[in-house]
C-alpha positions as CSV (number, residue, x, y, z in Angstrom):
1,X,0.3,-5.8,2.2
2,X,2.0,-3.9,-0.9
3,X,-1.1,-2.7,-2.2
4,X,-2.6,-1.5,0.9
5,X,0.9,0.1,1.8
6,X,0.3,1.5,-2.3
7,X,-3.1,2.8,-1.3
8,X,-2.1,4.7,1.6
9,X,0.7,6.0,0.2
10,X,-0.8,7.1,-3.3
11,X,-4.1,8.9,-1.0
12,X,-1.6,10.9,0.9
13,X,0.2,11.9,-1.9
14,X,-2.9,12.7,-4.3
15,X,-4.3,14.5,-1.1
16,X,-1.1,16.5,-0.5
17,X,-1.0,17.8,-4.4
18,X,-4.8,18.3,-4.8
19,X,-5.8,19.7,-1.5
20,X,-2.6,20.8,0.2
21,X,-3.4,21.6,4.2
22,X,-6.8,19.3,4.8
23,X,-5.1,16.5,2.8
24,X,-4.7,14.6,6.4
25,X,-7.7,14.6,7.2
26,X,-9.1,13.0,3.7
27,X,-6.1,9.9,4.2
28,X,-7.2,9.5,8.2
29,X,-10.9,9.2,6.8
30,X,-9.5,6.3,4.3
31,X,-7.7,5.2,7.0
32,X,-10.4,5.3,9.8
33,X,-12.7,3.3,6.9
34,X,-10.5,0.5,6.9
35,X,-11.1,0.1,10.6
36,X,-14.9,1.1,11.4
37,X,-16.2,-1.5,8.5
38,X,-19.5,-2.2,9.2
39,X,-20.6,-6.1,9.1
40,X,-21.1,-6.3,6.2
41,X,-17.7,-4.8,5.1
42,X,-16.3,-7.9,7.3
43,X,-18.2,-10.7,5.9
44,X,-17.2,-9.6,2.1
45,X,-13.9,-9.4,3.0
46,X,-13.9,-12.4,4.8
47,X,-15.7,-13.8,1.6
48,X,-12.9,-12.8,-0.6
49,X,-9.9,-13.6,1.8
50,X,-9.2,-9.4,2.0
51,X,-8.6,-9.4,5.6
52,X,-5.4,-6.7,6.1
53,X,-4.5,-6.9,9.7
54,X,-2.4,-3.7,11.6
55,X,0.7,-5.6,10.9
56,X,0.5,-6.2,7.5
57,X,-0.7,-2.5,6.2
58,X,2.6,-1.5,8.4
59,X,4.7,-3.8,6.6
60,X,3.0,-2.8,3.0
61,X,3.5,0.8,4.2
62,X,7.4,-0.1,5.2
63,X,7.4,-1.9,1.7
64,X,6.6,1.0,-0.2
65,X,8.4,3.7,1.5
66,X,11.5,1.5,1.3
67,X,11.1,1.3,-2.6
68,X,10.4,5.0,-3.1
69,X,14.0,5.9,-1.3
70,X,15.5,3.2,-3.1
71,X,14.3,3.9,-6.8
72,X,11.7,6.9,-6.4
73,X,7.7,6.8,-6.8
74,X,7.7,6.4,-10.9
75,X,8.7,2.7,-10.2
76,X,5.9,2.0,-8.3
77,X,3.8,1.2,-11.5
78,X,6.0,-2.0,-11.7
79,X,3.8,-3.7,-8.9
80,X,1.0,-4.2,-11.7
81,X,2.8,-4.2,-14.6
82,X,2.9,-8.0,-14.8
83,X,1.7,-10.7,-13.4
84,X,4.6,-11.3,-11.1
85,X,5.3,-7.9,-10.2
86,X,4.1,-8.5,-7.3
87,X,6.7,-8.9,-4.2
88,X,6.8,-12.0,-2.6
89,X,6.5,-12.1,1.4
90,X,10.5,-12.1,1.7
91,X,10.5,-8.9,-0.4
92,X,7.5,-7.0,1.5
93,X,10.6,-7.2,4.9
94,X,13.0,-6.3,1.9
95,X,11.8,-3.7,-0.4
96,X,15.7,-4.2,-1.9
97,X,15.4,-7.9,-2.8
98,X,11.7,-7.0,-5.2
99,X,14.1,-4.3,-7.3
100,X,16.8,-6.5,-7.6
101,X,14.4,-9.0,-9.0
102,X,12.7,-6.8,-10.8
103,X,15.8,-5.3,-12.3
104,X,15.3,-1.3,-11.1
């Protein structure tokens, strides 16, 4: 969920500074991706345990807002700095309880 909600969030912004006013339209197209995957899309997925539901990319999205108005969008690198950089369930609800454990 925190690295779909990282996705969305790093296409909008990249889209916002590159192309400004059609920048929607290029993160609804990622967006609209996601959700018109073609059979074969599915069954890889499936394959590799990537299945996102709605709820989850709304709680990654949640997730990463909640650490951007916490610490700002610099600390988002600490999701892959090490291996457990990533936030556990509890944390993806509580964006506060991943900095505090990852000391921001």
């Amino acid at each position: 969920a925190a690295v779909v909600g990282y996705v969305d969030y790093m296409v909008d912004a990249v889209a916002a500074r590159l192309i400004g006013g059609d920048a929607l339209g290029i993160a609804e197209a990622v967006r609209r991706r996601r959700i018109e995957a073609t059979a074969e899309d599915v069954f890889i997925e499936r394959l590799l345990g990537l299945q996102v539901s709605a709820a989850q990319v709304r709680r990654g999205k949640d997730f990463i807002a909640g650490v951007v108005d916490r610490s700002g969008e610099g600390d988002l690198t600490r999701l892959f700095d090490t291996a457990g950089g990533l936030p556990t369930p509890a944390e993806i609800d509580a964006p506060g309880l991943w900095l505090a454990r990852i000391q921001l």
